[in-house]
N, C-alpha and C positions, 0 to 999 in steps of 0.2 A: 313480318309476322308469319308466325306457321300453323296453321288450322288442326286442332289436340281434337278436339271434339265437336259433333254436330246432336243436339236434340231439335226435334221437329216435329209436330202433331197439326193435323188439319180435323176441322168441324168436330173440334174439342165436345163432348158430353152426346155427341148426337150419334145415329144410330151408322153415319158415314164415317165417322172419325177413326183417322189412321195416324199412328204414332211409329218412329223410329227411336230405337233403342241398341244402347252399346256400341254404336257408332265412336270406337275409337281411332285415330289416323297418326299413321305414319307418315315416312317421307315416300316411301311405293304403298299402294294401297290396288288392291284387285276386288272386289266385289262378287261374289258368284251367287247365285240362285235361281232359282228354276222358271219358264216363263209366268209373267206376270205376279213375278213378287215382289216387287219394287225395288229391282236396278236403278230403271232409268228414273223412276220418281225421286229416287235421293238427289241423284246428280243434277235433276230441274230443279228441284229445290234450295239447293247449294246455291245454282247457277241465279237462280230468279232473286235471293234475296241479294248476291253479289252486282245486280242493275239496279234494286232498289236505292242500294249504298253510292253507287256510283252515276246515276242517272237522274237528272230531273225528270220523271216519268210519272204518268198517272197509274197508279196502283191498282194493278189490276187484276188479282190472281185467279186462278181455277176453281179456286174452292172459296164459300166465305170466311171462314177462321183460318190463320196461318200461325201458327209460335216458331219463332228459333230460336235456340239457345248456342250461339257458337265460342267456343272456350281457344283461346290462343296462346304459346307459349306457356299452357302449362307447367315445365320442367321447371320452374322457381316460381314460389309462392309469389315472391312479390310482383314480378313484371307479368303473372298470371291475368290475362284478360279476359272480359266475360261479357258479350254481347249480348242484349234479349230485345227481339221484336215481336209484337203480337197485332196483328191485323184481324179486322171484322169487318165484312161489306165494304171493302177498300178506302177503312181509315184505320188510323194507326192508335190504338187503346192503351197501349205501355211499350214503353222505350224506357229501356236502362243501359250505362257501359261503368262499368268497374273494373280499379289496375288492381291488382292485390287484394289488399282491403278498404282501398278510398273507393269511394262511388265518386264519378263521375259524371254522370247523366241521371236525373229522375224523371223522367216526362207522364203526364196521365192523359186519360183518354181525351180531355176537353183539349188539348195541344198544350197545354201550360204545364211550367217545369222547374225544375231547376239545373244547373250546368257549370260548373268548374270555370274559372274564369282565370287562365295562369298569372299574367300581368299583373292581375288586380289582386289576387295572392286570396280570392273570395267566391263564393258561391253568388250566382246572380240569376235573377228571375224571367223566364222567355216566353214567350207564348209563340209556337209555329201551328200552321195550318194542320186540320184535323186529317187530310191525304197526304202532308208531308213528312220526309223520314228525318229525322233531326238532327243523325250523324252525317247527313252529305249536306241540309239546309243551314245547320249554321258550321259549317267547315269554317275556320279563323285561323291560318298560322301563329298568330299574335295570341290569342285569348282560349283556343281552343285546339292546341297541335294535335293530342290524344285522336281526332278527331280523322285526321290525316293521314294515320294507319289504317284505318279504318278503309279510308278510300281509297287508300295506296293499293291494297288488299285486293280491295272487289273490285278494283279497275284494272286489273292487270291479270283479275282469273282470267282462263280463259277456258270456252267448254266445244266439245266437237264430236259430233252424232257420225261415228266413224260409219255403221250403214246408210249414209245418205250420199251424195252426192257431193258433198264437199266443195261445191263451188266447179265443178266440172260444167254445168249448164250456163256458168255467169260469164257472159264478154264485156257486155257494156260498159264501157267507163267513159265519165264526163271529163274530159282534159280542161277544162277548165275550171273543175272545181277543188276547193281551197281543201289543200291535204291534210288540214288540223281537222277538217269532217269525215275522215273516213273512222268507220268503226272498226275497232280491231277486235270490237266482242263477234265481229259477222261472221261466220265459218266459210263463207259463200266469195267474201273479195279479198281470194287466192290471188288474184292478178295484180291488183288494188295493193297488195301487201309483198306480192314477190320485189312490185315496183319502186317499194318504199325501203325496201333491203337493200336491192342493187344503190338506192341514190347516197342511204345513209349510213351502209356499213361496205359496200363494195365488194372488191373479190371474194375477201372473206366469207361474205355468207354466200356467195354462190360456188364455193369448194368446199363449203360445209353444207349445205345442199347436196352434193355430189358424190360426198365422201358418205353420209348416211344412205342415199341412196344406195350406193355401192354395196353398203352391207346390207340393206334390207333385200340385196340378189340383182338391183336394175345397176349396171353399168351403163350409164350416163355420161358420154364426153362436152356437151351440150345443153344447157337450159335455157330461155330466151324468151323472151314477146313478140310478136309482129303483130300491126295493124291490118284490117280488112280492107284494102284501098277501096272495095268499090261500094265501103260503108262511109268512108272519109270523105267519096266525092259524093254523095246525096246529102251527108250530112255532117258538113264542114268543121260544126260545134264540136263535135262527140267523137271519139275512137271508139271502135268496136274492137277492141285486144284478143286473142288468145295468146296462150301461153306452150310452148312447143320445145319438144325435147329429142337432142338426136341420141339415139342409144349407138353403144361401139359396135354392135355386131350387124350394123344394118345401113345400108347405104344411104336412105334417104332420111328426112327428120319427121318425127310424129307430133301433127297436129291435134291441139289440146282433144277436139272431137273424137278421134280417133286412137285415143289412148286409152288402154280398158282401164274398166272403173276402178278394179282391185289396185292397180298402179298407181291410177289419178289419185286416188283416197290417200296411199302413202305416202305419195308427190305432195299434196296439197298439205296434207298433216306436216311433212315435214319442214316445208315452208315456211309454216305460221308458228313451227314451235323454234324453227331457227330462229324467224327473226325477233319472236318475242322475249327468248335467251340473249341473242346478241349484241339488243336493243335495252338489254336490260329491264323490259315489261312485263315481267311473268312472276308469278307468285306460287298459283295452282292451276295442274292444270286438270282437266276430267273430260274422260272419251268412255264414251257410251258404246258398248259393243266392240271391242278392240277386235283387229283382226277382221273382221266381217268382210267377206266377200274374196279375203289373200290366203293364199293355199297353205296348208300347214308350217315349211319350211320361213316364209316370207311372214307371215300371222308371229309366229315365235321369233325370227332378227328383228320386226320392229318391237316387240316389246322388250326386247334385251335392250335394245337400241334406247328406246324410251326410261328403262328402269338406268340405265347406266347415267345417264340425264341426271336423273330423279337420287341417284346415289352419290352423286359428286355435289348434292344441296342445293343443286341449280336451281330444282324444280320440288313442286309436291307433285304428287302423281297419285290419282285418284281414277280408277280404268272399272269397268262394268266386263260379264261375261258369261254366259252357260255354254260356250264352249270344250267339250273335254279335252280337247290335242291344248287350247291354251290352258287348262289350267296346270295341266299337268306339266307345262312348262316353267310356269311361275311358282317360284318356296312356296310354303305354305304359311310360312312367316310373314308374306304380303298377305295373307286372305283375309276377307271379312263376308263369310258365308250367311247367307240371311235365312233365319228359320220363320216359317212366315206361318200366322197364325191370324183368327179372326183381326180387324184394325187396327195389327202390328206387325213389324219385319223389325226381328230382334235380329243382331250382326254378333257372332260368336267370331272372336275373334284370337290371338296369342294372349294380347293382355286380361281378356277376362274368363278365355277357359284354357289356361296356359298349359293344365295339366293333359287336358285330352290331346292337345295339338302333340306334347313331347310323347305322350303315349301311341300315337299314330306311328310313329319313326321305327317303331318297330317291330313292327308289321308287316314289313316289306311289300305294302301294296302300293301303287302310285297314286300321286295324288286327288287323281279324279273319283277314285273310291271312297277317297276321306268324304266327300261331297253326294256320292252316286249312295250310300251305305248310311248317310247321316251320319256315319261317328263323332261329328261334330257335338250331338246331341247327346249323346248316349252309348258311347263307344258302339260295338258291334250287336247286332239283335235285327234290325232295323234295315233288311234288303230290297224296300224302295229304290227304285232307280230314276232318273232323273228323264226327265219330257225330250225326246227329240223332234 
């Protein structure tokens, strides 16, 4: 399934309540607007209700009201899917799914429903718990496949806070525990995940490791693990791993420690997006802050790098930014610029102000002005410039 649109409003009617709007998506998607206008809230948003769908987890969000409304496959009326959750005080008040024009799922606040029953060729009456989600509780390949997309979906996004750390701090790993528990939603077990590449796809992904590197600027003859032996002998159970890479221009090999962050961050992203491509696990993927911390040249190959992913169908590609060197690297045909107004971030996008975006083209200004000038809003008038 491919994610057409996202609606999302928190503490509906109250004097907190912030709503997202015009959130339409592509297969590349860039995000721009200025600090604290809710980049990264879409992409937790997205990301939070994709654990809901796929995790038996207690519901526990930030805010007490949550609605989503996520539309799928759009491009034909009929196979058109339409998700809606709405959470209060970490229970769930209404659940719906509809394909086209059949409903699917009716659920109300007390947990009782009703549900599509394919075998039985009938609608049948459920009741699940008032903190469970209904599309991952009653999952049924038999009675309820619909269901199955659903979790195909959320279980295979995957989301990565490109300014963090990306698992550069993580050694530890338990060697003997059972590999069907590692999570592959954690940004952080890079290691965990490089290890499950090399066992399960082999050379392959570690010369597709190598070969993206190369373009993102690091030439890299070398990628590898080695244990902490004098972690192994105090503590027999447990490997303490890093991960350690030789580059071609340099004699000795560099210890994960010792690899600056800007690197580690590309390293590890590109890691987790190989293997979740060549594993066949990925759906959508969304990085918060692209670029952060890698110098202009390296910041622009990996999003060429990423969009090129993302334009072969592989991937969605949904990226965050108030950088100007990136935006003005990325079409503007990717953009979804957020004009942010009291508890709303409306997203002006190609599809719904189709005409501003063609009228920019000629103008011959680059595209960080479309952003720095507002023209998004209002064509030219408007010489606010944007927060450094």
């Amino acid at each position: 399934m491919k994610l057409d649109f996202v609606e999302y409003c928190e503490d509906k009617g109250k004097p907190s309540e912030w709503r997202l709007e015009g959130c339409q998506l592509g297969n590349v998607n860039l995000i721009v607007g200025k600090n604290a206008s809710g980049k990264s809230r879409i992409l937790k948003a997205i990301n939070f209700l994709s654990i809901l769908l796929s995790r038996d987890v207690f519901i526990f969000p930030s805010c007490k009201f949550s609605e989503w409304i996520l539309t799928f496959d759009s491009h034909n009326q009929e196979s058109k899917k339409v998700y809606k959750l709405v959470l209060n005080n970490g229970q769930v008040i209404e659940e719906s799914f509809s394909i086209g024009s059949k409903n699917y799922l009716d659920r109300k606040e007390s947990g009782e429903g009703k549900v599509w029953a394919e075998k039985l060729g009938q609608y049948i009456d459920f009741q699940t718990p008032v903190d469970g989600v209904t599309a991952f509780k009653r999952r049924d390949s038999i009675q309820h496949p619909f269901f199955d997309e659903i979790y195909n979906w959320s279980n295979s996004l995957r989301y990565y806070q490109f300014g963090t750390y990306l698992g550069k701090n993580y050694f530890l790993s338990n060697s003997n525990r059972d590999e069907m528990e590692l999570e592959l939603k954690d940004q952080d077990r890079v290691i965990d995940i490089f290890n499950l590449g090399k066992k399960e796809i082999g050379l392959d992904f570690i010369e597709a490791i190598k070969s993206d590197m190369l373009s993102v600027g690091y030439n890299i003859s070398e990628i590898e693990t080695e244990c902490d032996q004098a972690d192994k002998v105090s503590h027999p159970d447990m490997k303490s791993q890093y991960i350690y890479v030789q580059e071609s221009d340099l004699k000795d090999k560099t210890a994960q420690g010792l690899i600056s962050q800007g690197m580690f961050r590309a390293l590890s992203l590109i890691i987790q997006v190989n293997y979740s491509l060549l594993s066949k696990r990925t759906s959508c993927i969304l990085i918060d802050d692209i670029g952060e911390g890698l110098d202009f040249e390296r910041a622009s190959a990996i999003i060429k790098l990423l969009i090129g992913k993302a334009q072969s169908g592989l991937i969605q590609l949904i990226m965050t930014t108030n950088d100007r060197f990136i935006m003005n690297g990325v079409p503007l045909e990717y953009w979804l610029v957020i004009e942010r107004k009291p508890g709303l971030a409306k997203l002006h996008n190609i599809h719904n102000s189709k005409q501003i975006f063609e009228d920019f083209k000629f103008t011959g200004l680059n595209n960080f002005d479309f952003f720095a000038t507002q023209f998004y809003m209002e064509g030219f008038g408007n010489e606010e410039q944007i927060e450094q």
